[in-house]
PyMOL CGO cylinders between C-alpha atoms (Angstrom):
from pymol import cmd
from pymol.cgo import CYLINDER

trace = [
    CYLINDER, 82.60, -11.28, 114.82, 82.78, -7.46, 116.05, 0.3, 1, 1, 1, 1, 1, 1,
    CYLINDER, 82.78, -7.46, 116.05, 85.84, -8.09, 117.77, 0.3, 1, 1, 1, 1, 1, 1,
    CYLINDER, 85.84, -8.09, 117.77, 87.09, -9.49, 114.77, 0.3, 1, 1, 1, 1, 1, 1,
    CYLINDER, 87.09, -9.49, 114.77, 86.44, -6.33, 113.13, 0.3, 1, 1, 1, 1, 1, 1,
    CYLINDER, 86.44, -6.33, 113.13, 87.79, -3.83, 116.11, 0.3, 1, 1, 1, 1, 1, 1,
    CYLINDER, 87.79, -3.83, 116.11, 90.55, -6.14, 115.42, 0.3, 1, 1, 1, 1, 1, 1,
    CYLINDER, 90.55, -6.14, 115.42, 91.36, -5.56, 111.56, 0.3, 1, 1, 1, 1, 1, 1,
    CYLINDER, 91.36, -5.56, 111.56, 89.84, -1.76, 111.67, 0.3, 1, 1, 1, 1, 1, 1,
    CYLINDER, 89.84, -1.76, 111.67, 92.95, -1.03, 113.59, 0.3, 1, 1, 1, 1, 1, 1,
    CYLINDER, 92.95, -1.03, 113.59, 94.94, -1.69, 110.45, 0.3, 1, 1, 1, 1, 1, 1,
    CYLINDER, 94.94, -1.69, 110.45, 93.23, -0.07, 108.27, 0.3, 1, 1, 1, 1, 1, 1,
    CYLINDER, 93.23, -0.07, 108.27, 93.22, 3.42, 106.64, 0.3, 1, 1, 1, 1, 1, 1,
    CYLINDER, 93.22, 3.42, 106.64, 90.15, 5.17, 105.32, 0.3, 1, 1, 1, 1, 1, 1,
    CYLINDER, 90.15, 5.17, 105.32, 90.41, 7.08, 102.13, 0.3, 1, 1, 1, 1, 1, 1,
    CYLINDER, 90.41, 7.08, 102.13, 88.25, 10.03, 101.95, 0.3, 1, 1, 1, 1, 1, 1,
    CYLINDER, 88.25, 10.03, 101.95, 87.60, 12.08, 98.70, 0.3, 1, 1, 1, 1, 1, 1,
    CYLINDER, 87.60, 12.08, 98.70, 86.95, 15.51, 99.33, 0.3, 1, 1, 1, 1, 1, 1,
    CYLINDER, 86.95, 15.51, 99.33, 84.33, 17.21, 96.13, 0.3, 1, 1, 1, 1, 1, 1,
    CYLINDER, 84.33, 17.21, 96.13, 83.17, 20.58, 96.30, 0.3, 1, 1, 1, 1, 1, 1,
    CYLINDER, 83.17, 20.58, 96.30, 81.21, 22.08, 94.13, 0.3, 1, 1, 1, 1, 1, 1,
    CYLINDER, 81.21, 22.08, 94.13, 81.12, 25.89, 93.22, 0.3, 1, 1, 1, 1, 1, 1,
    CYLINDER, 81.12, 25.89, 93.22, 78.61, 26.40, 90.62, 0.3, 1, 1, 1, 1, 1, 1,
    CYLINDER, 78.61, 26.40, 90.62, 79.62, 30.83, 90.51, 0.3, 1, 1, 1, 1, 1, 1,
    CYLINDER, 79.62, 30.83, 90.51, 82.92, 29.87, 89.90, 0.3, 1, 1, 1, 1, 1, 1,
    CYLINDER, 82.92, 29.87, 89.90, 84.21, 30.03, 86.26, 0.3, 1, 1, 1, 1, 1, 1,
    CYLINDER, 84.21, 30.03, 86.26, 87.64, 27.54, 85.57, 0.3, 1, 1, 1, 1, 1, 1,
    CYLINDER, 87.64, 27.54, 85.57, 88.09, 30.36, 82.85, 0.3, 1, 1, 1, 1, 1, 1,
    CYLINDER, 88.09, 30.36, 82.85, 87.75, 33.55, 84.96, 0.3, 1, 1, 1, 1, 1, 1,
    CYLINDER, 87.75, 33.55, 84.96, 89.01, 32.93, 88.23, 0.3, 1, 1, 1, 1, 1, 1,
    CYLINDER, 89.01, 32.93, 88.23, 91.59, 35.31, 88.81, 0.3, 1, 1, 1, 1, 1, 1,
    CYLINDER, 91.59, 35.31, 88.81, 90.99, 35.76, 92.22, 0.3, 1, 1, 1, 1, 1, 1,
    CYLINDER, 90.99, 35.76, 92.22, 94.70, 35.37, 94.28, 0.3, 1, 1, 1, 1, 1, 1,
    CYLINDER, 94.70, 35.37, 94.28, 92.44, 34.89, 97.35, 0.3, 1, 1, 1, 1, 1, 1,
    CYLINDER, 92.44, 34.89, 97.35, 89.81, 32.29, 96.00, 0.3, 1, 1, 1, 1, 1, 1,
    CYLINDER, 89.81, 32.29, 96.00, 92.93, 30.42, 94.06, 0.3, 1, 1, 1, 1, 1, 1,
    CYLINDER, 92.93, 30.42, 94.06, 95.03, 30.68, 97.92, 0.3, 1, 1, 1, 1, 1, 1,
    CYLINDER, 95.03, 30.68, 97.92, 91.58, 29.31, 99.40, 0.3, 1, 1, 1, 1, 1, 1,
    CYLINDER, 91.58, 29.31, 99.40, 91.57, 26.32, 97.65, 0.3, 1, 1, 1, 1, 1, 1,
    CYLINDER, 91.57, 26.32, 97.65, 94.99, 25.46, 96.65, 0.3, 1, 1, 1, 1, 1, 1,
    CYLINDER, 94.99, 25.46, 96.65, 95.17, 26.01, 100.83, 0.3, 1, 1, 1, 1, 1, 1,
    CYLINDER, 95.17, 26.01, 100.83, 91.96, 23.40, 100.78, 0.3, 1, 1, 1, 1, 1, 1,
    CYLINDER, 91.96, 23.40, 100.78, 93.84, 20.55, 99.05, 0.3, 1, 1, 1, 1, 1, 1,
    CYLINDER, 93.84, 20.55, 99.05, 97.16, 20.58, 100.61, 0.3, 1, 1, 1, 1, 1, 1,
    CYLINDER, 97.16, 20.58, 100.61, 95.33, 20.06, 103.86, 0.3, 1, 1, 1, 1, 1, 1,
    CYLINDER, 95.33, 20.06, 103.86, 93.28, 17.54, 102.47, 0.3, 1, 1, 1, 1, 1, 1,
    CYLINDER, 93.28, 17.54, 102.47, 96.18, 15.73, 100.71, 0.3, 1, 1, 1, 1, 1, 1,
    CYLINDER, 96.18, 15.73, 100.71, 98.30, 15.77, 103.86, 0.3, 1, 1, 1, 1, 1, 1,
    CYLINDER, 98.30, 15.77, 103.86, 95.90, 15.12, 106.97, 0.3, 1, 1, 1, 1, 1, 1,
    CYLINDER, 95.90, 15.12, 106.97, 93.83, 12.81, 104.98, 0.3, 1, 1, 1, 1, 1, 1,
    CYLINDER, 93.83, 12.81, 104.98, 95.99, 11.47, 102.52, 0.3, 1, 1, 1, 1, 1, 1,
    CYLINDER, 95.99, 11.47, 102.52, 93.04, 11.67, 100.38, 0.3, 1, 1, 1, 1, 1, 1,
    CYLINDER, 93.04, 11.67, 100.38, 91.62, 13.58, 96.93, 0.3, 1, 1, 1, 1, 1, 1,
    CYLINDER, 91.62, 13.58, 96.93, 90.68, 17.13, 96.21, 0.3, 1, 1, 1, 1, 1, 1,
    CYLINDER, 90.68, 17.13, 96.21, 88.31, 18.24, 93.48, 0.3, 1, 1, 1, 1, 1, 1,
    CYLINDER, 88.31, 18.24, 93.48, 86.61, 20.83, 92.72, 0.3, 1, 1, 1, 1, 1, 1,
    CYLINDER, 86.61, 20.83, 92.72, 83.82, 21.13, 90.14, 0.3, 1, 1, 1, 1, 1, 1,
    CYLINDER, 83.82, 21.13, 90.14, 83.17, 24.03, 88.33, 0.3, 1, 1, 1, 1, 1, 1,
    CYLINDER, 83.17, 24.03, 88.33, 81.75, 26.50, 85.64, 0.3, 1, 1, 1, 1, 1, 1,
    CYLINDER, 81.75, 26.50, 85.64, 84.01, 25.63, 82.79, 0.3, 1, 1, 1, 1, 1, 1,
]
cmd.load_cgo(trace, "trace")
């Protein structure tokens, strides 16, 4: 049976979902360019490397 499963697990693809959670940071007040480059940085890696999904929970 576990070389059945080495078998299939070479086929497939994991899908990982990537939260973070940023309790100081307000959806309404962030104006930082640097925080906003940090994560908008964040997901593209996420969405390309992983092929996965990006969230972010916040202050609203």
């Amino acid at each position: 049976m576990l070389y059945r499963i080495r078998e299939r697990a070479l086929h497939l693809r994991p899908h990982i979902n990537t939260v973070i959670a940023q309790p100081g940071l307000s959806a309404a007040a962030c104006s930082s360019e640097q925080q906003q480059h940090f994560l908008a940085g964040a997901h593209s890696y996420v969405k390309v490397l992983a092929e996965g999904t990006f969230t972010v929970h916040c202050s609203p």
